[in-house]
N, C-alpha and C positions, 0 to 999 in steps of 0.2 A: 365415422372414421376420423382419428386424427392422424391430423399430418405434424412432422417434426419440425422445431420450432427455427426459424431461419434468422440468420445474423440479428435482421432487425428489432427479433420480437425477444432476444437474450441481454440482459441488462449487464453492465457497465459493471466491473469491482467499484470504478474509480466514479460510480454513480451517489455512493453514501458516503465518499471523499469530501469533508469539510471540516473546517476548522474545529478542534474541540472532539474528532474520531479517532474510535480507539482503530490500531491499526495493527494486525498482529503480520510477523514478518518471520521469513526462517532467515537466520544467520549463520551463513558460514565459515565466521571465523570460528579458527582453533582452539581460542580462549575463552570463549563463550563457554556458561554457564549452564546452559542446554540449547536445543535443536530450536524453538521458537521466542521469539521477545514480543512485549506489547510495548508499545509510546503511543502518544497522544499526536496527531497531526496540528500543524501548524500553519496549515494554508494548502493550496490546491497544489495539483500534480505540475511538477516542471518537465517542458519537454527540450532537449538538449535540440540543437536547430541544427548540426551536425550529423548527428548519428539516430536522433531519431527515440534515441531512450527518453522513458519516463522514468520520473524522480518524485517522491514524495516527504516533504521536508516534515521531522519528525522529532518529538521532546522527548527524553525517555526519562526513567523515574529521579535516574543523577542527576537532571536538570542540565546534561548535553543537547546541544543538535545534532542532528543526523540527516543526512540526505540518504534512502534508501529506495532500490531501486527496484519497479514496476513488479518487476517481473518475483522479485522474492516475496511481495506480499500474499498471504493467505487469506485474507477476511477482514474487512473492514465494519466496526460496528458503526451506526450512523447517529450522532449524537439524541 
């Protein structure tokens, strides 16, 4: 019999988070081109010391930065 798998034994999105990961993210702006973006991560998750949010600093293909936040990513491939 298996038993179901408990916090500790569930991995991390922000486990395959490092520098050079492809990071796909839904976007909710308006202007957006469609429902999902890919960038290229740029260094590990930020954690705001205030509120608590994680932040994932991100290149996209225009060669902007982006801080994008925790909670909108989808899938992180791991370099």
């Amino acid at each position: 019999m298996t038993t179901p798998a408990g916090p500790a034994d569930r991995r991390s999105i922000t486990e395959d988070l490092e520098m050079g990961a492809v990071v796909t993210y839904f976007d909710p702006s308006p202007f957006a081109e469609g429902l999902f973006r890919r960038a290229v991560a740029i260094g590990t998750e930020i954690v705001d010391p205030r509120t608590n949010l994680r932040w994932i600093p991100l290149i996209r293909n225009d060669l902007t930065v982006d801080m994008v936040l925790l909670a909108l990513v989808v899938d992180i491939a791991p370099v």
